[in-house]
N, C-alpha and C positions, 0 to 999 in steps of 0.2 A: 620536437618537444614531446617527450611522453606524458609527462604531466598533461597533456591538453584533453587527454580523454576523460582523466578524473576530472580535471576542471568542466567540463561540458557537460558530462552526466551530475554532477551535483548542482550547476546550474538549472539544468531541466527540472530536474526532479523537485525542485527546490517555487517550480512556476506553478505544480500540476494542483498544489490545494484549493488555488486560487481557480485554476479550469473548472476545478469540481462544482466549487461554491458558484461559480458565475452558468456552470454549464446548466444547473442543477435549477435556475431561474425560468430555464424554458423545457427543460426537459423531465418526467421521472426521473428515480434510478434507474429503474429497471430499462426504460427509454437512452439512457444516457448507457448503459454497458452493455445495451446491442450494437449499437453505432460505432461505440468505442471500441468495441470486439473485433467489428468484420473491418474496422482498419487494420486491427492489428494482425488479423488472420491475412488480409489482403500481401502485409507486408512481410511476413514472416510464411506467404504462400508464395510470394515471388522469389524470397532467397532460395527455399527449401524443392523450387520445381528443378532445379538441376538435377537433383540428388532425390527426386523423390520417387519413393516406396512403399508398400502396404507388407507391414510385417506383424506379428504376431501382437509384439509390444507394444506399438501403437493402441490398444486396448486398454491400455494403463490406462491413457488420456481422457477413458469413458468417465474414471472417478475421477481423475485430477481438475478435468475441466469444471466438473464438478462440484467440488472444492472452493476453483476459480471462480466460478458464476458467484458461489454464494460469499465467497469475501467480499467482491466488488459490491454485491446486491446489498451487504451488511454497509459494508462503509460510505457507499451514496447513501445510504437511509443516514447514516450518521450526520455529514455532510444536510444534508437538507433538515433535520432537526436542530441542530447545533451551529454556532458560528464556526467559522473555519479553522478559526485556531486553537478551540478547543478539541474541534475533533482530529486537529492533527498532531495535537500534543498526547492526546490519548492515546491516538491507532500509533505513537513511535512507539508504544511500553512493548513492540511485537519483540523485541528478542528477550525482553524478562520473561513475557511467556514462552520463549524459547525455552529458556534455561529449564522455567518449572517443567515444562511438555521432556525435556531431555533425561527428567530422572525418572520416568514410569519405562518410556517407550526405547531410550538410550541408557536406563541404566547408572548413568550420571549419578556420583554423590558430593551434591554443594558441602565445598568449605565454609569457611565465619567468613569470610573473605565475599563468595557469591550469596551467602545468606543474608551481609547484609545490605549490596547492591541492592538485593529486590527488596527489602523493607524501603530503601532510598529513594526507588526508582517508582514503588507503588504510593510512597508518601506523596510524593510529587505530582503522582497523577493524581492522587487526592485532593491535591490544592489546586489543579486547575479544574477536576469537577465541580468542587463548590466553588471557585472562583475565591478563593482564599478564605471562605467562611468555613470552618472548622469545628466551631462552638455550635454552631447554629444547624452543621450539616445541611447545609441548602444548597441541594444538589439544583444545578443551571437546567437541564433539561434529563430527567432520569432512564427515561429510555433513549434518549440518545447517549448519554453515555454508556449505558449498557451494549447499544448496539456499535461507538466506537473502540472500549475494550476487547465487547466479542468479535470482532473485525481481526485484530490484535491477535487474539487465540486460534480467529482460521486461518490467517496468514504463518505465524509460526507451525500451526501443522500442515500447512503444504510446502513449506520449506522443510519439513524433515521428511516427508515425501518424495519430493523434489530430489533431494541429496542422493535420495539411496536408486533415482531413475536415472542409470547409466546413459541413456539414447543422449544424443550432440541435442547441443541446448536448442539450435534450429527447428531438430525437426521434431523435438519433444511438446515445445513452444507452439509451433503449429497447428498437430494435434488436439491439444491443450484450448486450444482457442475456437478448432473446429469444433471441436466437441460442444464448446461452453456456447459459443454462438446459437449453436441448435438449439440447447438445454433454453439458452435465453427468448428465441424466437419463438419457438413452443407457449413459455411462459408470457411472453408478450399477445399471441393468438389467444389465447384461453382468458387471456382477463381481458381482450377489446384494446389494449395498447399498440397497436402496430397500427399508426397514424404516422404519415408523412411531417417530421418533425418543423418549427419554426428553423430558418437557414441561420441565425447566432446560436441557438441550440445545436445542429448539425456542425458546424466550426467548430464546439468547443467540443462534441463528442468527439470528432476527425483530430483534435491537439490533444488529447485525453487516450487516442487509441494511439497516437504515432510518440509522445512523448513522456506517458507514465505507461504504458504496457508493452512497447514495442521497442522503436531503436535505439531507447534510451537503458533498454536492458544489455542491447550488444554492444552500446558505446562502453559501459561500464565494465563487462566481462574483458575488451580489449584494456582497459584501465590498468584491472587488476593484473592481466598480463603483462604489462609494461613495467608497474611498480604497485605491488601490495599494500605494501605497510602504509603509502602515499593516500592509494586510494583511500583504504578503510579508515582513516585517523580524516582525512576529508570529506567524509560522507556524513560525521557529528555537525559541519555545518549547514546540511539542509532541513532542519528541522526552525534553525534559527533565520536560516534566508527567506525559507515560508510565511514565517511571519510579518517579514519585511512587503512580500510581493503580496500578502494579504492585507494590509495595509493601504498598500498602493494600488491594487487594480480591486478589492472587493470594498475597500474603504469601511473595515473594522478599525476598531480605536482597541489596540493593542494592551490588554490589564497586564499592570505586574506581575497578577498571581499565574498568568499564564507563564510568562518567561521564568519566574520562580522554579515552580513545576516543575518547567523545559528541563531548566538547568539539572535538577532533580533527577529527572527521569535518566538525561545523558549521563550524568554523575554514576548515579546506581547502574547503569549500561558498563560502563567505562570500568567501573571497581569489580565489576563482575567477570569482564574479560581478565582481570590480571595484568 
């Protein structure tokens, strides 16, 4: 069945808001994407030892991990300011900021068609920052929205990064992670955070580094190679299955204006593609 790898990856993915928010009870951020890191280095250092190399490019990784560190380090802050479903409804607006980051740095010039996707798509995130008050402007927590949008904006620029870094997604990912681990470790010595974590904090960093950073990125890359159009048109429901699992395992009580929003955001996403 080739579908099964889209199914699996949009399952995962669909678990990891809820790891965040539960991880994020015993741990830092910054505590939570050390952990979460040297799994994924772990994992993405055992595919990569076959085939592994020190080449020139590999240097890329210096900035990219870079990058890396500091989206995670933005979206756990978000995460631990915000309830989970707001900051996951926020950090999905990442490819509208694709789109806008596409016409400085790509060139890109939006139609009426992707112009008004992102009016659609930023409306919607508007309703779940105030949580449907509009009138009132009463933003739910203002730096954490801030820091779930600007999550959003670093992620879109390491994906147009990312694009233009030819190396196999392996041993690019690797790298990437080597790199960011260091950056992170550094920054955990220097503020006194590298304390042997509580062992449910550890679990959730270990499910956090194997299943939103790690082999749920190679389940999805086989995806796309089985069936495209399958995967990507299946990946709009892990924004709404988060919701579900956030529910069930963090035991938020779900607002309308959040799924409103959702709908909003996907909507403006979807109109945008064409």
């Amino acid at each position: 069945m080739p579908k099964r790898h889209a199914l699996l990856a949009v399952l995962l993915w669909s678990t990891v808001a809820s790891a965040f928010k539960l991880s994020l009870r015993y741990l830092t951020p910054l505590q939570l994407l050390f952990y979460a890191s040297l799994t994924s280095l772990v994992v993405f250092g055992i595919l990569h030892s076959r085939e592994f190399s020190i080449r020139r490019q590999n240097l890329r990784s210096a900035y990219l991990g870079l990058l890396l560190v500091l989206y995670y380090t933005v979206l756990f802050s978000a995460y631990d300011m915000l309830p989970a479903q707001e900051a996951q409804a926020l950090n999905y607006t990442w490819p509208l900021m694709l789109v806008l980051l596409s016409v400085p740095l790509l060139g890109m010039r939006p139609g009426i068609r992707v112009v008004t996707g992102l009016f659609l798509g930023f409306f919607g995130a508007f309703i779940v920052a105030t949580r449907g008050n509009l009138r009132g402007l009463d933003f739910s927590n203002p730096a954490g929205v801030a820091l779930a949008l600007g999550s959003a904006v670093i992620w879109a620029s390491y994906w147009v990064l990312n694009l233009k870094d030819d190396r196999p997604l392996v041993e690019k990912t690797f790298w990437n992670f080597l790199f960011g681990s260091a950056y992170v470790f550094l920054a955990l010595a220097f503020s006194g955070g590298l304390t042997l974590p509580p062992l449910k904090g550890l679990i959730g960093a270990v499910y956090v580094g194997l299943f939103e950073m790690g082999v749920t990125f190679l389940i999805w890359y086989r995806a796309i190679e089985d069936e495209m159009e399958f995967a990507s048109n299946l990946a709009y429901l892990v924004p709404f299955l988060s919701l579900f699992f956030i529910s069930l395992a963090v035991g938020e009580r779900i607002e309308a204006s959040t799924v409103f929003g959702l709908c909003l955001i996907v909507g403006g996403i979807l109109l945008g593609k064409g």
